[in-house]
VMD Tcl script that builds the backbone (N, CA, C; Angstrom):
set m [mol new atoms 348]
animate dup $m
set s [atomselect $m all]
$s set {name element resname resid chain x y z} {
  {N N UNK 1 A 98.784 88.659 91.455}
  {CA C UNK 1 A 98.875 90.074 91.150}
  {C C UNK 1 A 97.876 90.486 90.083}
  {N N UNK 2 A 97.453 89.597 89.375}
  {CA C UNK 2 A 96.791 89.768 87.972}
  {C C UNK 2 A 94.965 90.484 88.777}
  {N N UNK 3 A 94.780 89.780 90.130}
  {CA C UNK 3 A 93.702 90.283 90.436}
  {C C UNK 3 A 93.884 91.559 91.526}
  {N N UNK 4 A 94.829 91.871 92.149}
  {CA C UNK 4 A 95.398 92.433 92.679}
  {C C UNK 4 A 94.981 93.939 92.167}
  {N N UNK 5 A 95.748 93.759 91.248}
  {CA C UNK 5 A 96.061 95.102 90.223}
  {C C UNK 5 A 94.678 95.326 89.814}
  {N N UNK 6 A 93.928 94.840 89.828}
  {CA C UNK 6 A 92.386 95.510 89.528}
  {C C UNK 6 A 91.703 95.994 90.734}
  {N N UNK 7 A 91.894 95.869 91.976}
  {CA C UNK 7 A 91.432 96.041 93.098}
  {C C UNK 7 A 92.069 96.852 93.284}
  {N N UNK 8 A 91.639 98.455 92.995}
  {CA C UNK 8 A 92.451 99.466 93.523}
  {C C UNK 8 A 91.749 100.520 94.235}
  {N N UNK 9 A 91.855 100.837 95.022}
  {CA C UNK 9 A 91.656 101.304 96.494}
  {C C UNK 9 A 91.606 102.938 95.620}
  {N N UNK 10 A 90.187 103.661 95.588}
  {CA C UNK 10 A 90.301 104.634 94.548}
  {C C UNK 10 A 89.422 106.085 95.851}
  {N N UNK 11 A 89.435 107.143 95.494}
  {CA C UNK 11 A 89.153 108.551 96.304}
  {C C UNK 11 A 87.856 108.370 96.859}
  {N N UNK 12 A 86.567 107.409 95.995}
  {CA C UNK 12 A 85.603 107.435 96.260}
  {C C UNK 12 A 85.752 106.249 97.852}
  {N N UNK 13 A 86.538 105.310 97.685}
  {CA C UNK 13 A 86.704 104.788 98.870}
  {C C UNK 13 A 87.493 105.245 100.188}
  {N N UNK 14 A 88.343 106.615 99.773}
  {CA C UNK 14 A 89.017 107.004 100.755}
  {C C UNK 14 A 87.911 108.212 101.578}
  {N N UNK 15 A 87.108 108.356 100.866}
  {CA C UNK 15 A 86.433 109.295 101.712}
  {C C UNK 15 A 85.521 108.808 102.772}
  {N N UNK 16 A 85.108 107.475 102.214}
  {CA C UNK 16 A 84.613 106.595 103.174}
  {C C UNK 16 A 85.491 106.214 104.463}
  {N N UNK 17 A 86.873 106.393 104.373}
  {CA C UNK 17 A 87.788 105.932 105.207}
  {C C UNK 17 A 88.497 107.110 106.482}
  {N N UNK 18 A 87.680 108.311 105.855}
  {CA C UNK 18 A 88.824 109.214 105.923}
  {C C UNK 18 A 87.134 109.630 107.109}
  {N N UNK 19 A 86.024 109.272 107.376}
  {CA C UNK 19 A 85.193 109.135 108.171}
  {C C UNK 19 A 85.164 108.578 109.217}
  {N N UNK 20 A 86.010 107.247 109.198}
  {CA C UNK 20 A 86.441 106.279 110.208}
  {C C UNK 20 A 86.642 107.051 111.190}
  {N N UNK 21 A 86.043 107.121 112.514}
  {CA C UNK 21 A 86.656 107.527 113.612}
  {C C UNK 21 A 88.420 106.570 114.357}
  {N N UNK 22 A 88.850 107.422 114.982}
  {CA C UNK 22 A 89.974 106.824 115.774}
  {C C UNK 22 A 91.111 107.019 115.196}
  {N N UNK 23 A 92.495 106.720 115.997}
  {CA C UNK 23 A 93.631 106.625 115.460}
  {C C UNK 23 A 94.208 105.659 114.352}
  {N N UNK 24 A 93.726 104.293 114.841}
  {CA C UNK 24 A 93.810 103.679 113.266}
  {C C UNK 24 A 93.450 103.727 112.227}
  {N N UNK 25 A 92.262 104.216 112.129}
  {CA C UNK 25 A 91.554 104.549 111.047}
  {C C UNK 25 A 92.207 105.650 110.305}
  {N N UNK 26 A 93.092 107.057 111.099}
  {CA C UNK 26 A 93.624 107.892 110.385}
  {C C UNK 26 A 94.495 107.647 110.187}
  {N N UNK 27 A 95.108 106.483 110.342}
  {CA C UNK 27 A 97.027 106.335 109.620}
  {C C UNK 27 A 96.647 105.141 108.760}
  {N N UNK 28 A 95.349 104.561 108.482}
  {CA C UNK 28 A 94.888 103.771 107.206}
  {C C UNK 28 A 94.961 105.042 106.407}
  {N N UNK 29 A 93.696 105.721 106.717}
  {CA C UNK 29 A 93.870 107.166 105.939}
  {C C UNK 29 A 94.779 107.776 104.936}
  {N N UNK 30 A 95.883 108.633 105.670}
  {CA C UNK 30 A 97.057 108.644 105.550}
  {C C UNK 30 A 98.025 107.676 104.850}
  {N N UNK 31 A 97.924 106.306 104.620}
  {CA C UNK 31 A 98.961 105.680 103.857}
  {C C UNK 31 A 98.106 105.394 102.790}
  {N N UNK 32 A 96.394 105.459 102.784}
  {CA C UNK 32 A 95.741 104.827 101.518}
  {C C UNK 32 A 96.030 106.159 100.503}
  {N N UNK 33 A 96.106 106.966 101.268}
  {CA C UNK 33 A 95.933 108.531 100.432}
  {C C UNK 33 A 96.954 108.686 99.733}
  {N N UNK 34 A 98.427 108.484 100.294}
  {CA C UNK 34 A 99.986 108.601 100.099}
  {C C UNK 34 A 99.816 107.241 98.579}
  {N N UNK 35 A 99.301 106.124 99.214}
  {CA C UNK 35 A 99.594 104.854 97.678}
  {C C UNK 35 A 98.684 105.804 96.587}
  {N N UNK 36 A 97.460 106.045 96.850}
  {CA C UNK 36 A 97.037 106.657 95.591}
  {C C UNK 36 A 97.191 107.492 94.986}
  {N N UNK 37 A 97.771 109.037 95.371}
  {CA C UNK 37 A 98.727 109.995 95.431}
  {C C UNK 37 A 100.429 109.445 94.036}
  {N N UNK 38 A 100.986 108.610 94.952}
  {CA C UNK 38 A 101.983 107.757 94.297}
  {C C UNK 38 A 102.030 106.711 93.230}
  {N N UNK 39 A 100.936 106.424 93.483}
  {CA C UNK 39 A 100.286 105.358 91.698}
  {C C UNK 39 A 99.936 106.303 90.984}
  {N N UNK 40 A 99.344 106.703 91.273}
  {CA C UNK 40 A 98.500 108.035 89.796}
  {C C UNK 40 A 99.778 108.080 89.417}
  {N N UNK 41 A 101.046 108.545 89.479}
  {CA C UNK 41 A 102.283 109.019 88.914}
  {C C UNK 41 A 102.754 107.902 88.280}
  {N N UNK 42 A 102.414 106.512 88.418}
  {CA C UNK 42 A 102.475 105.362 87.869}
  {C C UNK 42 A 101.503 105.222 86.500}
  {N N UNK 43 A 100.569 105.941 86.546}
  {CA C UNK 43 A 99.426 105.997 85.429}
  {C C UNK 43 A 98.182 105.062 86.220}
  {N N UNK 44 A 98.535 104.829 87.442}
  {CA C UNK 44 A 97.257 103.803 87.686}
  {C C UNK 44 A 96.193 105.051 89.029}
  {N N UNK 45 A 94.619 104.420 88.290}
  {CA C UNK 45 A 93.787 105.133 89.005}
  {C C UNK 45 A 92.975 104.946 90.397}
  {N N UNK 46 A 94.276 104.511 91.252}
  {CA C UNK 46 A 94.388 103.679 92.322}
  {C C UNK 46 A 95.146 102.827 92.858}
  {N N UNK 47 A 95.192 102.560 94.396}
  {CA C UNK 47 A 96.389 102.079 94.581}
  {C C UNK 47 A 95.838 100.246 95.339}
  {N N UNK 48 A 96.886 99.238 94.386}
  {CA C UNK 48 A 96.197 97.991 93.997}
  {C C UNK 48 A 96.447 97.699 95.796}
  {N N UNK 49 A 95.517 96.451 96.058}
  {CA C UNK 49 A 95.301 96.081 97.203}
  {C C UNK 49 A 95.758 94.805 97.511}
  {N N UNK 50 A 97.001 94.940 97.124}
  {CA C UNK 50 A 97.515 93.285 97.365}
  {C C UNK 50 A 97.354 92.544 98.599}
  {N N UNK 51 A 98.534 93.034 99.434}
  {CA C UNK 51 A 97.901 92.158 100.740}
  {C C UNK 51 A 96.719 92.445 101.771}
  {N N UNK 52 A 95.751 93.222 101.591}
  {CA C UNK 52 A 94.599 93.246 101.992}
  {C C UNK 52 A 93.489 92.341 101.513}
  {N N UNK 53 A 94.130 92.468 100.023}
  {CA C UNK 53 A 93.072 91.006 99.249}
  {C C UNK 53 A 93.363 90.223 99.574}
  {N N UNK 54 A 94.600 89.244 99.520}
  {CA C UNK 54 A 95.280 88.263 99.740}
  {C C UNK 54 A 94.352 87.690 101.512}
  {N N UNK 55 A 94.587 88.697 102.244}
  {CA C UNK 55 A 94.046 88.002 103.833}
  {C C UNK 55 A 92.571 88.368 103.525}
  {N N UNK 56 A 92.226 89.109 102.798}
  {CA C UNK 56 A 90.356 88.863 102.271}
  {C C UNK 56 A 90.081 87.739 102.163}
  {N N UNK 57 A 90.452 87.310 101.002}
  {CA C UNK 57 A 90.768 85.730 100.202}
  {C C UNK 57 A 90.201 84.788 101.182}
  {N N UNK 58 A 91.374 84.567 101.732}
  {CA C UNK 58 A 91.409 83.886 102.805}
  {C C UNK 58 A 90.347 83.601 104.031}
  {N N UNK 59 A 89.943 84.779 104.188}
  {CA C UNK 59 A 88.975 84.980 105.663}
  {C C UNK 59 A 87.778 84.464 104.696}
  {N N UNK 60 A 87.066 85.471 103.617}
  {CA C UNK 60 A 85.883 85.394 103.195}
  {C C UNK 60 A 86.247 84.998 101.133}
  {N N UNK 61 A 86.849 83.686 101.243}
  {CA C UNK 61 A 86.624 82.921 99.933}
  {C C UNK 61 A 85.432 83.440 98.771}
  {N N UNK 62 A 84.219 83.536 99.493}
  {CA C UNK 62 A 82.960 83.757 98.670}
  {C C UNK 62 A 83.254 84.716 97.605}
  {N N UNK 63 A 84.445 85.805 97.814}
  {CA C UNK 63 A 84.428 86.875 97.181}
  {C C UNK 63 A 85.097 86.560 95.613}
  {N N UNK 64 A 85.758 85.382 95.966}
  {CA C UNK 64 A 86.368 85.201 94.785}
  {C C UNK 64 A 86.091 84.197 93.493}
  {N N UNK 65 A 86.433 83.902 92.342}
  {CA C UNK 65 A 86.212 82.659 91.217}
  {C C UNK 65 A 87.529 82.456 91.434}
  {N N UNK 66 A 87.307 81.081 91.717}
  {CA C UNK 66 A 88.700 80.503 91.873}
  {C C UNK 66 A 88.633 79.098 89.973}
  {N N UNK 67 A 89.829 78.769 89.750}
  {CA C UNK 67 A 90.730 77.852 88.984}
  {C C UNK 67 A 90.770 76.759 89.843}
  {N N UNK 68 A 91.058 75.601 89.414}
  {CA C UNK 68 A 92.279 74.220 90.012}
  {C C UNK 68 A 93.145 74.296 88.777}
  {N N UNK 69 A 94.268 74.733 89.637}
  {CA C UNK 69 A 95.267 74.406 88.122}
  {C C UNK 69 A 96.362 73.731 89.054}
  {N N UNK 70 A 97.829 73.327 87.802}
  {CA C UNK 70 A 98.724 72.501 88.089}
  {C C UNK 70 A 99.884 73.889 88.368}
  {N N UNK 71 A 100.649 73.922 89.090}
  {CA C UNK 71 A 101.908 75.163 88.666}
  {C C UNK 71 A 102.482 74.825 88.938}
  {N N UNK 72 A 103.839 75.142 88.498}
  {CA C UNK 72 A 105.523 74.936 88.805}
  {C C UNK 72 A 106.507 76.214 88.291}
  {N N UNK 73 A 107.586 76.288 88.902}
  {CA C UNK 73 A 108.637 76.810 88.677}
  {C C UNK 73 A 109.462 76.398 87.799}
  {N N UNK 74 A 110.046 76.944 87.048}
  {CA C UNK 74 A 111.324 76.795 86.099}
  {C C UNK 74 A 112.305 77.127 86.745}
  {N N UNK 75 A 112.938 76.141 87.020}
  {CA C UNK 75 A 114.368 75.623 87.791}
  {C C UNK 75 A 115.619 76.336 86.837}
  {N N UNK 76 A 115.496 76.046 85.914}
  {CA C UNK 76 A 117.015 76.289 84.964}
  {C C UNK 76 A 116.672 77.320 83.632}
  {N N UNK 77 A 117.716 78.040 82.998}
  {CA C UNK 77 A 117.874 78.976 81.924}
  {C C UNK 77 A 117.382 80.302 82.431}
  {N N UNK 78 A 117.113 81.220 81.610}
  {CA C UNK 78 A 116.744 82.446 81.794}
  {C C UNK 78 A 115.755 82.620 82.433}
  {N N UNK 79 A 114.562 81.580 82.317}
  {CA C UNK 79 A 113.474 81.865 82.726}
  {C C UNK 79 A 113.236 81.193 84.600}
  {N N UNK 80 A 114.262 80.973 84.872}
  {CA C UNK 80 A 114.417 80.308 86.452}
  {C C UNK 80 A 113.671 81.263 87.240}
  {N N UNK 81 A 112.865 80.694 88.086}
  {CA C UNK 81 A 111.980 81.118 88.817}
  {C C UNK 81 A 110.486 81.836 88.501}
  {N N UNK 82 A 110.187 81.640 87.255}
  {CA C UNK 82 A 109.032 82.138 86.603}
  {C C UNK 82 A 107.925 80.518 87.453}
  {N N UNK 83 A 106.834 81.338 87.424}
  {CA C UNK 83 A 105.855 80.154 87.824}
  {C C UNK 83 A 104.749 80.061 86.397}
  {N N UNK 84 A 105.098 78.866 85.996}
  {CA C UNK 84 A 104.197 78.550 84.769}
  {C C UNK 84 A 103.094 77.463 85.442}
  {N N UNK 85 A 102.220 77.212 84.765}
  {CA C UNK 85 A 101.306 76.823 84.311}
  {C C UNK 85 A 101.377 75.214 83.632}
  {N N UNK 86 A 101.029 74.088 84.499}
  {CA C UNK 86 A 102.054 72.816 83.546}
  {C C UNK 86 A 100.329 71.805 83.374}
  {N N UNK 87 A 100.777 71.144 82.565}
  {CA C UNK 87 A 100.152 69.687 83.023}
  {C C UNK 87 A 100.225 68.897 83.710}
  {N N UNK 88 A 99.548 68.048 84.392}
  {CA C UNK 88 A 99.514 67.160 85.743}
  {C C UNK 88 A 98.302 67.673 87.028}
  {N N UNK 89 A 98.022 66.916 87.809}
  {CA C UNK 89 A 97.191 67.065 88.831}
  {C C UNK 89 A 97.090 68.646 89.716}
  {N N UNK 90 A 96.040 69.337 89.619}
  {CA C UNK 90 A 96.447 70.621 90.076}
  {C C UNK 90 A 96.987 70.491 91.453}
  {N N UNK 91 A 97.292 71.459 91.635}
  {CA C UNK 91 A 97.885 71.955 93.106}
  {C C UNK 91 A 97.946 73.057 93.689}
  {N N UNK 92 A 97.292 73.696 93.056}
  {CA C UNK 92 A 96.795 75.174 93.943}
  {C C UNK 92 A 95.378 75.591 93.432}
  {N N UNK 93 A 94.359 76.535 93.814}
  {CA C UNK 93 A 93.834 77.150 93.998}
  {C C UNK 93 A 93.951 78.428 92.807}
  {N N UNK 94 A 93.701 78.888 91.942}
  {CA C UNK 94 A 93.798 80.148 91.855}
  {C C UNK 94 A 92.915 80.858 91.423}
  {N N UNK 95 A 92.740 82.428 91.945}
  {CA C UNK 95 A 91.709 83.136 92.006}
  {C C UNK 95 A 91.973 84.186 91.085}
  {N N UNK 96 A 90.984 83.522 90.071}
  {CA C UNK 96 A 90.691 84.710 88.626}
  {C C UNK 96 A 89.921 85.790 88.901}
  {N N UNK 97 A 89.215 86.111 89.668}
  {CA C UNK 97 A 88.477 87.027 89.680}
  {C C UNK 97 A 87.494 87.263 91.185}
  {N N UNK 98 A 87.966 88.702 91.290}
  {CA C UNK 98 A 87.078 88.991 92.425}
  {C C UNK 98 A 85.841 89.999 92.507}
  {N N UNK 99 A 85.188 89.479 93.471}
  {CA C UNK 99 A 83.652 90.478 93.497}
  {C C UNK 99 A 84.379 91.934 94.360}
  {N N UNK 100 A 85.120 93.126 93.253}
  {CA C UNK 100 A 85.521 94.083 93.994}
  {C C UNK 100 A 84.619 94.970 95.315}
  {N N UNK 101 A 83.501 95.322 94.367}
  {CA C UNK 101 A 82.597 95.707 95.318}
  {C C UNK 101 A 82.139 95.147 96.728}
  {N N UNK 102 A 82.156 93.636 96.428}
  {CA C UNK 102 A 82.252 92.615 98.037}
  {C C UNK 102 A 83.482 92.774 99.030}
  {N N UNK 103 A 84.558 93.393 98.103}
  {CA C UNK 103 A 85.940 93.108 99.286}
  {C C UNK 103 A 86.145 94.787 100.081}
  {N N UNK 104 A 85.757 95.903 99.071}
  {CA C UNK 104 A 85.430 96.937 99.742}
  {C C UNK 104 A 84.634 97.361 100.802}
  {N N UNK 105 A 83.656 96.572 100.614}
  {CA C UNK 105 A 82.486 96.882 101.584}
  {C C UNK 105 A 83.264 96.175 102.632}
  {N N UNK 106 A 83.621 94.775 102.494}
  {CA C UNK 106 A 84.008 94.136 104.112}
  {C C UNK 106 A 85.723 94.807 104.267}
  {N N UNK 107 A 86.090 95.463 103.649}
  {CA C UNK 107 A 87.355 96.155 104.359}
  {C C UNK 107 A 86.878 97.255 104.826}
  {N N UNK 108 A 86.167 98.153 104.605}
  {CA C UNK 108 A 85.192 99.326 104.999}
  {C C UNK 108 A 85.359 98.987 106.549}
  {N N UNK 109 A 84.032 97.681 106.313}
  {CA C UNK 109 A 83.527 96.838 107.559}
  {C C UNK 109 A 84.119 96.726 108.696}
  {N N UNK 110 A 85.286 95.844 108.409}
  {CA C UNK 110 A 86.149 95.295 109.208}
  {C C UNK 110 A 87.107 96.650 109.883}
  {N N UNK 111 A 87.399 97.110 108.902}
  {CA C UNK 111 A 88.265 98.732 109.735}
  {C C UNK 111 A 87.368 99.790 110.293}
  {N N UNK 112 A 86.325 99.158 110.369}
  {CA C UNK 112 A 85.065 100.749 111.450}
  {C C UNK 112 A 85.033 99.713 112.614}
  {N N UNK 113 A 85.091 98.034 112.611}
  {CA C UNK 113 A 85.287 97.197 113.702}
  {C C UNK 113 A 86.570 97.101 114.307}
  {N N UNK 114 A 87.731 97.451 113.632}
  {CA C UNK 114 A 88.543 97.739 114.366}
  {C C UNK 114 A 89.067 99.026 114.756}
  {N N UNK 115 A 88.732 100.186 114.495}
  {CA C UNK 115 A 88.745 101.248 114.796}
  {C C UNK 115 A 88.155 101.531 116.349}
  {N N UNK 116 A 86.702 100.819 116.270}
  {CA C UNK 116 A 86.166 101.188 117.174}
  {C C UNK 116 A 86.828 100.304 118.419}
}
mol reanalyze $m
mol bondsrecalc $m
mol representation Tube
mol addrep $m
């Protein structure tokens, strides 16, 4: 979420979207308009792109600086189910930082390829 929340889907990109020919393209439209609409009332100047990044990630890696770190869950007390940060052999992947401008352009991309 930490990179998430910086990737926010802002007016200058909806107008690009709101060009898209076709029916999918206008009910992307329509719900990108409605999250950003509904965050601003949150104080945020855009609406974050979680699972669009997340399957970005995935497809096109390049976009991101990734970590090797170790993580685990806290099993017991108040803090049960928090995912910390431990010592020992990593085991995931994690991605500090993304090239925003790279994941816009290929969501742009990818939704004028599926539009059409």
């Amino acid at each position: 979420l930490d990179v998430t929340q910086k990737t926010l889907l802002k007016p200058a990109h909806l107008k690009r979207i709101k060009n898209i020919k076709g029916p999918i393209a206008r009910f992307i439209y329509h719900i990108a308009d409605y999250a950003i609409y509904s965050n601003r009332k949150r104080g945020l100047d855009g609406a974050p792109m979680h699972d669009p990044l997340a399957a970005a990630i995935a497809v096109y890696p390049e976009i991101g600086k990734y970590e090797n770190l170790c993580l685990g869950v806290v099993t017991k007390g108040k803090k049960r189910g928090k995912v910390i940060v431990q010592d020992g052999e990593p085991n995931i992947k994690f991605c500090k930082k993304v090239n925003t401008e790279s994941f816009f352009e290929l969501f742009i991309e990818n939704l004028k390829k599926i539009a059409s």
